[in-house]
C-alpha positions in Angstrom: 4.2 2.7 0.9 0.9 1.1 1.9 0.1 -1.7 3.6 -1.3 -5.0 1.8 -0.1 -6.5 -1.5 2.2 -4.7 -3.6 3.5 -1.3 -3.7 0.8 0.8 -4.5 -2.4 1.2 -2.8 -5.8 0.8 -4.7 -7.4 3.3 -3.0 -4.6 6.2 -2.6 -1.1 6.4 -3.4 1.1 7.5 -0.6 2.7 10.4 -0.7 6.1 9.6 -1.4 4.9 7.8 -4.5 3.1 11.0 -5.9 6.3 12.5 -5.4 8.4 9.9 -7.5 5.9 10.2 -10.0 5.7 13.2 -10.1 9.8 13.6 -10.5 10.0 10.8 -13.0 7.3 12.9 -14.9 9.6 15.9 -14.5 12.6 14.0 -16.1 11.1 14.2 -19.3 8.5 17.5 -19.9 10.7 18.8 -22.5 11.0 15.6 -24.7 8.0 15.8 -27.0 6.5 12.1 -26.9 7.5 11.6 -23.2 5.1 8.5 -22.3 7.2 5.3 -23.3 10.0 6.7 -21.3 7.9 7.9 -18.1 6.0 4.6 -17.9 9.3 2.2 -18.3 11.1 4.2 -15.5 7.9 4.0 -13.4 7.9 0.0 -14.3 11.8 0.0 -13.2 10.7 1.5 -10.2 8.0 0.0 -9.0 7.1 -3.3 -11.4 3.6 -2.3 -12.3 1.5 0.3 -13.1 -1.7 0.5 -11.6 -4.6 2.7 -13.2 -4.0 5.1 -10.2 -0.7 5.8 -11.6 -1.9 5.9 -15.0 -4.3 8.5 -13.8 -1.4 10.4 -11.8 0.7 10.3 -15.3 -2.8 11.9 -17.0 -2.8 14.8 -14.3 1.0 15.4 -15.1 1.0 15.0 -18.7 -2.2 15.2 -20.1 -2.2 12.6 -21.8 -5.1 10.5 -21.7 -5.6 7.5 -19.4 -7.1 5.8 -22.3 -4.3 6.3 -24.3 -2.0 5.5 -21.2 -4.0 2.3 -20.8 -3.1 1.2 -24.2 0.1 1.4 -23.8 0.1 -0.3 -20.7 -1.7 -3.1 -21.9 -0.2 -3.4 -25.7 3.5 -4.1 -24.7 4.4 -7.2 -22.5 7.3 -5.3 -20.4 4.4 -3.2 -18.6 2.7 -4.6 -16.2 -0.6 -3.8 -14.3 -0.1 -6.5 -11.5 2.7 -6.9 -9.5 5.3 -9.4 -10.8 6.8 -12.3 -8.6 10.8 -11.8 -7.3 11.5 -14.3 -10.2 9.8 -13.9 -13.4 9.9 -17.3 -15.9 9.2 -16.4 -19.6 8.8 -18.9 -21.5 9.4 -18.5 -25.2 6.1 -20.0 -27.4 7.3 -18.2 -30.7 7.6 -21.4 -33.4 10.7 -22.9 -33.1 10.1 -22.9 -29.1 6.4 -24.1 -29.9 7.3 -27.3 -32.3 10.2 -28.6 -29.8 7.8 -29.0 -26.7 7.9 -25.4 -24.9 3.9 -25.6 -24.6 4.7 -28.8 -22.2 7.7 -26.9 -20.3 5.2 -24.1 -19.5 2.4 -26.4 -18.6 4.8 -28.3 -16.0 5.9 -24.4 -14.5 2.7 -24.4 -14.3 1.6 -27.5 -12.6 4.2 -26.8 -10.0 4.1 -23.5 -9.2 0.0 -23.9 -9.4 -0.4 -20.9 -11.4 -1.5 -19.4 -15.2 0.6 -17.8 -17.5 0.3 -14.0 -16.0 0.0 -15.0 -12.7 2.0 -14.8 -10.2 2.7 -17.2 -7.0 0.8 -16.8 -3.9 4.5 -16.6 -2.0 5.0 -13.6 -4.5 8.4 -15.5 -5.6 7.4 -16.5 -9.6 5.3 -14.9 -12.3 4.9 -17.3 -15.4 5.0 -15.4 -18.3 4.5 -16.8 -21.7 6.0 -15.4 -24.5 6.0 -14.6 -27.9 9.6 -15.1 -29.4 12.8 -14.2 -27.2 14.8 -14.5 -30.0 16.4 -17.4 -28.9 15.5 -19.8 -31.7 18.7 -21.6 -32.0 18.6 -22.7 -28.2 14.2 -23.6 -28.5 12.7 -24.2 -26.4 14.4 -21.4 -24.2 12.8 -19.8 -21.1 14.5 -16.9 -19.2 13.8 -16.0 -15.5 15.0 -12.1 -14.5 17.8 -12.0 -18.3 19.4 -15.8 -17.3 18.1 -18.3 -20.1 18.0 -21.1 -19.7 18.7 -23.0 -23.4 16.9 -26.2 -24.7 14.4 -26.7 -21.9 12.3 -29.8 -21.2 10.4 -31.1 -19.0 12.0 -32.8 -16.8 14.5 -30.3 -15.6 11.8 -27.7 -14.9 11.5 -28.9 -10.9 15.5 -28.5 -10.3 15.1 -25.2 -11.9 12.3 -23.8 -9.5 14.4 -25.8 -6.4 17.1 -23.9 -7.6 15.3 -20.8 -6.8 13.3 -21.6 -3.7 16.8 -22.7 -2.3 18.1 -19.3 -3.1 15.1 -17.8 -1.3 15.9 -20.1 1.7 19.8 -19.3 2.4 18.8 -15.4 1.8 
């Protein structure tokens, strides 16, 4: 689509991705609040939604970009940067919190040398923390691309991200 990091171009989308966005636009002209559905198939399609896109969706819809941008930025499942192949959520909500999640982030952290919305330079893992999975009964939990992982610590965050690189390396 355009060459450099990610899928869409900050200067100009290619063709080919007007024309998605334009279709997945399409899919939805006769629902009457269209946006949340447009911008999670756009997501599914792509992993992030620029502001160029955001603009696009404004041409098609006529919705603001403001408005558009607040969506955007409000829920956690959009994204404006692309996300790693493997992205680690880790679950901060209270029960997570009080048995030690804030360490199990910090050590995703220290080894992947990156912050909490970042994402690795090898554009393998974004770190993600998060609010509450709803995992409460398993805290601390952290769930990379729908697996989670139960009752996390420390200590078995390396073999986890191993685990991973080694599936990078047979691929």
């Amino acid at each position: 689509m355009y060459k450099g990091k990610g899928v869409f171009g900050m200067v100009k989308l290619s063709a080919s991705s007007v024309e998605k966005i334009n279709e997945i636009c399409d899919r939805y002209v006769d629902e009457p609040t269209p946006l949340m559905m447009i911008l999670s198939d756009i997501q599914n399609e792509y992993g992030y939604i620029p502001l160029e896109v955001q603009e696009l969706v404004s041409k098609k819809t006529g919705i603001s970009v403001a408005e558009i941008y607040g969506v955007v930025t409000f829920y956690s499942f959009f994204s404006l940067t692309p996300k790693g192949k493997y992205v680690i959520g880790c679950c901060l909500g209270t029960a997570c919190y009080v048995k030690g999640a804030q360490q199990v982030i910090d050590k995703f952290s220290e080894i992947l040398k990156i912050k909490p919305g970042e994402t690795s330079s090898d554009g393998l893992f974004t770190l993600d923390a998060l609010r509450c999975i709803g995992a409460c009964g398993i805290a601390p939990a952290v769930s990379i691309n729908g697996t989670v992982y139960p009752k996390m610590s420390v200590d078995k965050v390396p073999a986890i991200i191993n685990e991973y690189k080694a599936k990078e390396a047979a691929a």
